[in-house]
C-alpha positions in Angstrom: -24.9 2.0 12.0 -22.7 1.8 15.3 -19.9 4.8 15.8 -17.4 3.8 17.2 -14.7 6.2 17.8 -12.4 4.8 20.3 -9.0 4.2 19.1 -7.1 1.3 21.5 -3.6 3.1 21.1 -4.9 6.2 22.7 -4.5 4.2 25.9 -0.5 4.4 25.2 0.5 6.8 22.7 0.1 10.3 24.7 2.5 9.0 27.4 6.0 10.0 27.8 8.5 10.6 30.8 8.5 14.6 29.8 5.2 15.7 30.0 1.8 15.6 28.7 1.1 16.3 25.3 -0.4 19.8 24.7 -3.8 20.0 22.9 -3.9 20.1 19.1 -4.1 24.4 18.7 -1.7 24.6 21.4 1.0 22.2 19.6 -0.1 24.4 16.6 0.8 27.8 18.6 3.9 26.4 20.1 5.9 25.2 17.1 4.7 28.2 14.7 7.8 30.1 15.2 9.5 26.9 13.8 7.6 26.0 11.1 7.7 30.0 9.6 11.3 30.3 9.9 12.0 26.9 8.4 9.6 28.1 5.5 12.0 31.6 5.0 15.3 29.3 5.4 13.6 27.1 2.6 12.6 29.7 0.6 16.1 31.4 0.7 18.0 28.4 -0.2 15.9 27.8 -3.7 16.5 31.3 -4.2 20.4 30.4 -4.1 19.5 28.1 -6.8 17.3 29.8 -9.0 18.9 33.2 -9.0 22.1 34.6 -9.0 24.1 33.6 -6.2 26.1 35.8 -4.4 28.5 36.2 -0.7 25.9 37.6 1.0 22.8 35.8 0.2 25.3 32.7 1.4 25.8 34.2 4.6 22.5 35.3 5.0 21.5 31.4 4.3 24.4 30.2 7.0 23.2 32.7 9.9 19.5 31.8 9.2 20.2 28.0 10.0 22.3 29.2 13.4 19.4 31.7 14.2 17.7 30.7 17.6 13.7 30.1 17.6 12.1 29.8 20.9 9.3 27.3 20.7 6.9 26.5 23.7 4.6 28.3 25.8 5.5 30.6 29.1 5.8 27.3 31.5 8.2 25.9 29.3 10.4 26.5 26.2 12.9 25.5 24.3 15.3 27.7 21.9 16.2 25.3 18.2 18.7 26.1 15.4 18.9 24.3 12.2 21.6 23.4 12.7 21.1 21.7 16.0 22.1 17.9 16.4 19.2 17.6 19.1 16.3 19.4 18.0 13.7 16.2 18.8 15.2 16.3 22.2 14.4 19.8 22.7 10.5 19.4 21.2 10.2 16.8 23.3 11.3 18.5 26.1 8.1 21.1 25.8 5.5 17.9 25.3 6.1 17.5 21.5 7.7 14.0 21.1 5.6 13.0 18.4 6.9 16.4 16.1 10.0 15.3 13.4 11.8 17.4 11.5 13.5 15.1 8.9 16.5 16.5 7.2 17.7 15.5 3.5 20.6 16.3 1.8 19.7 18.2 -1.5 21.1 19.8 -4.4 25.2 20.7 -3.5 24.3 19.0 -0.1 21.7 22.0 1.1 19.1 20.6 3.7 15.4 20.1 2.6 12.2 19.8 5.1 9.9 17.2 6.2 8.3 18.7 9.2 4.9 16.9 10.6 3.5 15.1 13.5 3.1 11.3 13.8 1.9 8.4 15.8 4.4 5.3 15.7 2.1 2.3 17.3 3.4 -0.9 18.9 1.9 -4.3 17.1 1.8 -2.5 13.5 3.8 -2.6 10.1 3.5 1.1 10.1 2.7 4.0 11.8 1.1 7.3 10.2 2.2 10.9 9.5 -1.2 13.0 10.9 -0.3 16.4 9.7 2.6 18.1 7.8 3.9 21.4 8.6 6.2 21.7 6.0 7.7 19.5 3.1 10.2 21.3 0.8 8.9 21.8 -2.6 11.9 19.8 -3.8 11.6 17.1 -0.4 10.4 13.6 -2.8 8.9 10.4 -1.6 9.2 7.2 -3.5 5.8 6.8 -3.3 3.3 9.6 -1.9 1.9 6.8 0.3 4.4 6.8 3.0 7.4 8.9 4.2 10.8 7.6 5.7 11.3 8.9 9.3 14.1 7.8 11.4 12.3 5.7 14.3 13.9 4.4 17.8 16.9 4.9 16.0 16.0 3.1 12.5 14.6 4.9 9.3 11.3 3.0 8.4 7.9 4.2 6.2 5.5 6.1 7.6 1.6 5.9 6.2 1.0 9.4 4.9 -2.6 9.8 5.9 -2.0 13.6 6.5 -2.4 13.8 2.7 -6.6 13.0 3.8 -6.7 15.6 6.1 -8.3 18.4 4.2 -10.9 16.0 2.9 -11.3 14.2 6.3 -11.8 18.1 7.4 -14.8 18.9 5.3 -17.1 15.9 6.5 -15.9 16.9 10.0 -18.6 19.4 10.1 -17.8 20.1 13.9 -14.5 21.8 13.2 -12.5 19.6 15.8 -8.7 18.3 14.7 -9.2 15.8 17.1 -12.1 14.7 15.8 -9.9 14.5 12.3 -7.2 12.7 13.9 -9.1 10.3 15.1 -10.2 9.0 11.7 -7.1 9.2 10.3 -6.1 7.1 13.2 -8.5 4.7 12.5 -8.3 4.5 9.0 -4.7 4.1 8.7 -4.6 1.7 11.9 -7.4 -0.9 11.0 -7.6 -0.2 7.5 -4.8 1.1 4.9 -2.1 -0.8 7.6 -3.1 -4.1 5.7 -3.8 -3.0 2.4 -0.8 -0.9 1.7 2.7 -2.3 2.1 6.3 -1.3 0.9 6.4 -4.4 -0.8 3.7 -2.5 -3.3 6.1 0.2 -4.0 7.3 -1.0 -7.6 4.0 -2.1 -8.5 2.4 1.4 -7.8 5.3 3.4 -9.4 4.6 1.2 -12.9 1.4 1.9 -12.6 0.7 5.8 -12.1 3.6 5.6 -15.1 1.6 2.9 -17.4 -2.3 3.8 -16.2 -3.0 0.5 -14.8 -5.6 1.7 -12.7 -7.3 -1.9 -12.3 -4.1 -3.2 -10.6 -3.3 -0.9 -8.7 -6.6 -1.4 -7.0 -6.6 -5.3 -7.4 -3.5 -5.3 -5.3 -4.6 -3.0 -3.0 -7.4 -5.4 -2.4 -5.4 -8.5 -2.2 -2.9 -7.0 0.6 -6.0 -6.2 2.7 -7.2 -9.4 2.3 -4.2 -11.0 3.3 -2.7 -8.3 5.8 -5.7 -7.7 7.8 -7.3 -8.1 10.8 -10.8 -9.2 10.3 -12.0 -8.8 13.6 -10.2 -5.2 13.7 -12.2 -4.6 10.4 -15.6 -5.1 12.1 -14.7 -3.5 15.3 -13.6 0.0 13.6 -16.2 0.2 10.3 -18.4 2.7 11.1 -19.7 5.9 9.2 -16.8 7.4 9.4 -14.8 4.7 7.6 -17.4 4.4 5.3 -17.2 8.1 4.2 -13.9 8.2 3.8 -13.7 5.6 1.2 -16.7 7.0 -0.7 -15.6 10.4 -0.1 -11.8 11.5 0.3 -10.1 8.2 -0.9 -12.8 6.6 -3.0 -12.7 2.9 -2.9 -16.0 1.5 -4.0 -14.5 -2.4 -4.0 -12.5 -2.0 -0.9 -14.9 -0.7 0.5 -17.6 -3.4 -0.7 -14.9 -6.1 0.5 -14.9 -4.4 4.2 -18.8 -4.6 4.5 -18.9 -8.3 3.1 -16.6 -9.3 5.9 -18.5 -7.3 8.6 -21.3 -10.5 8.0 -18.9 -13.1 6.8 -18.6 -16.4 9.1 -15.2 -18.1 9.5 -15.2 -20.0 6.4 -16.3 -17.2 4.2 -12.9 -15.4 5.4 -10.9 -18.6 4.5 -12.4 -18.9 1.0 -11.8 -15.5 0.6 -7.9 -15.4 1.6 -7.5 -18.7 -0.9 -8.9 -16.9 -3.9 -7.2 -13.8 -2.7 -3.8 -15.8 -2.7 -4.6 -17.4 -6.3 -5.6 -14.2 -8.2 -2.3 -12.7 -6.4 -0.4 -15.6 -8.1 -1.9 -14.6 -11.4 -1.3 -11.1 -11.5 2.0 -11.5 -10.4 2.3 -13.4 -13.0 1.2 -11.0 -15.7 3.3 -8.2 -13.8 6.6 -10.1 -14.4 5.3 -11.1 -17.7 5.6 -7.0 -18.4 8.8 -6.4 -16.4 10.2 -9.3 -18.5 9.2 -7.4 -22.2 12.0 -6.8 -24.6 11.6 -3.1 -25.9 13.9 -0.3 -27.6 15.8 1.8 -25.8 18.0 4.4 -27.0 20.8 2.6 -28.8 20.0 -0.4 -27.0 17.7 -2.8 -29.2 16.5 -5.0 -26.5 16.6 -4.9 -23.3 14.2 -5.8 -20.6 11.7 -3.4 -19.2 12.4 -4.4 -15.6 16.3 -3.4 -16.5 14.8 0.6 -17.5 12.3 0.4 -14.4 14.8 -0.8 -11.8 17.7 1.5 -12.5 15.6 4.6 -12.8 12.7 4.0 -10.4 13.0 7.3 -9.0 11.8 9.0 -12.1 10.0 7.1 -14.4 8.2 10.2 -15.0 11.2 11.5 -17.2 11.1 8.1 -18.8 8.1 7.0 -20.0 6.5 6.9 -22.2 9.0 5.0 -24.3 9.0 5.7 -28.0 7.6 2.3 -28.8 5.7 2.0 -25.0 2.5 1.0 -27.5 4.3 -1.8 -29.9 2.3 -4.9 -29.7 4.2 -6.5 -26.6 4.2 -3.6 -24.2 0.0 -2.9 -24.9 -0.7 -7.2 -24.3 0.7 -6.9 -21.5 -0.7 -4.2 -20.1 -4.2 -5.2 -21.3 -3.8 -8.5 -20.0 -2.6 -7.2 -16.8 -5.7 -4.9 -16.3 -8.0 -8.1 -18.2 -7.1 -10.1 -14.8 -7.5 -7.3 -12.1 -10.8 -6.2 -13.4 -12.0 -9.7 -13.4 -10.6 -10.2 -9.9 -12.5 -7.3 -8.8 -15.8 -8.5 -10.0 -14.8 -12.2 -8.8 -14.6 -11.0 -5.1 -17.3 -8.5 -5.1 -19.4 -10.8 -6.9 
């Protein structure tokens, strides 16, 4: 099979009016400073929480975020606080533009950490998070797919494909985390750009909660369908690609749709978008069908599931199961949902 490991946005994405972007162990070497003392700050304020708080374990806490950490190398360097107002200025300033530190407010409004390196690409939905330095233990997405980073000024999702890199790693027998970033690249570029989308984000919640494993996969399938570009797809499947559905993020019908269309003409990638589109109107279908159910609810005899789902999407986990989550109309509609994406699946593989 053809490699092909040259990533188009490589041609862009290292410039900047600063400097030149430092190697991937010297990036490493230059913000480790930053990344330990963010860990100890972190590590102090969940004490605060879990233990007995006291005056001086406060104060301890405030001088750590004012304590100065000198990041860079001996050409050039840059001294950060937590509690600086322009710390991506000042990583940028030592070659590090593509290194955010994102900032939530937490319990009794204490920051938590999002700390990783990204690639934001022009002509995509998304761009991808390559590597995480830190994430608080108490730092949540609303989906472990993509993060929320502030962006030219705009907070926008993120594909997470830094949660591949230990099992991109192992297949990358050559130790080389370029070598590893450039799959990722690739991956989350040509391929996961089209099939994952923010739009899925209810649909996926519902269905780590539920178990529907067909359709989460059906519309996984679907959105790569429609949100794809086929001639990207050819270009960019190689062995890589290959082994990293089959391997890290097994995929075995996504991956059997990318190497139909690798020897598809045009009007076999027509005919596929229009039964793509059809079985997406059926399952949508069945999907509202379930958000629509009537179940018990605490004192509240009937009320629709999309009402319980809505208001506490950020955690379902404490929710479900329901008491009655397996009365008759909650298990139809979940069979029939997974009924239709099963038979989808075998329709388009088929």
């Amino acid at each position: 099979m053809n490699m092909k490991n040259f990533y188009s946005g490589d041609d862009f994405e290292y410039y900047h009016e600063y400097h030149e972007r430092p190697g991937h162990e010297e990036s490493e070497q230059m913000i480790w400073p930053l990344v330990d003392h963010i860990d100890h700050v972190d590590a102090l304020r969940l004490d605060l929480f879990n233990n007995t708080i006291s005056i001086n374990k406060l104060q301890e806490y405030n001088d750590l975020l004012l304590k100065p950490v000198a990041i860079g190398n001996k050409y050039r360097d840059q001294t950060i606080t937590l509690a600086d107002q322009d710390i991506e200025r000042k990583l940028a300033h030592v070659g590090l533009w593509d290194i955010k530190l994102s900032i939530r407010r937490g319990k009794l409004g204490f920051p938590k950490y999002h700390f990783c390196e990204y690639r934001d690409f022009y002509g995509r939905n998304y761009g991808i998070v390559l590597n995480e330095y830190f994430v608080s233990a108490d730092y949540k997405f609303t989906d472990s797919r993509f993060a929320r980073i502030i962006s030219y000024g705009h907070e926008t999702n993120f594909i997470r494909m830094s949660s591949f890199r230990d099992g991109v790693d192992k297949y990358i027998t050559e130790n080389m985390p370029e070598r590893t970033d450039a799959v990722l690249k690739k991956v989350g570029s040509y391929f996961l750009q089209g099939a994952w989308h923010e739009d899925q984000l209810t649909a996926w919640i519902v269905s780590d909660v539920l178990g529907l494993e067909k359709f989460s996969e059906a519309i996984e399938i679907i959105y790569f369908i429609l949100g794809s570009d086929f001639t990207e797809t050819r270009d960019y499947f190689d062995d890589d690609v290959e082994k990293f559905f089959t391997d890290v993020y097994p995929r075995e019908s996504l991956l059997g749709i990318v190497k139909k269309i690798e020897h598809s003409t045009a009007e076999d990638l027509l005919n596929l978008e229009r039964v793509a589109r059809e079985w997406y109107r059926s399952l949508n279908n069945a999907f509202s069908g379930l958000l629509k159910a009537e179940v018990s609810w605490g004192e509240l005899k009937k009320i629709p599931m999309y009402k319980i789902i809505y208001s506490n999407i950020y955690r379902l986990d404490l929710v479900f199961p329901l008491k009655n989550q397996q009365d008759t109309i909650i298990r139809d509609n979940i069979e029939r949902i997974e009924e239709i994406s099963s038979k989808f699946i075998e329709s388009i593989n088929a």
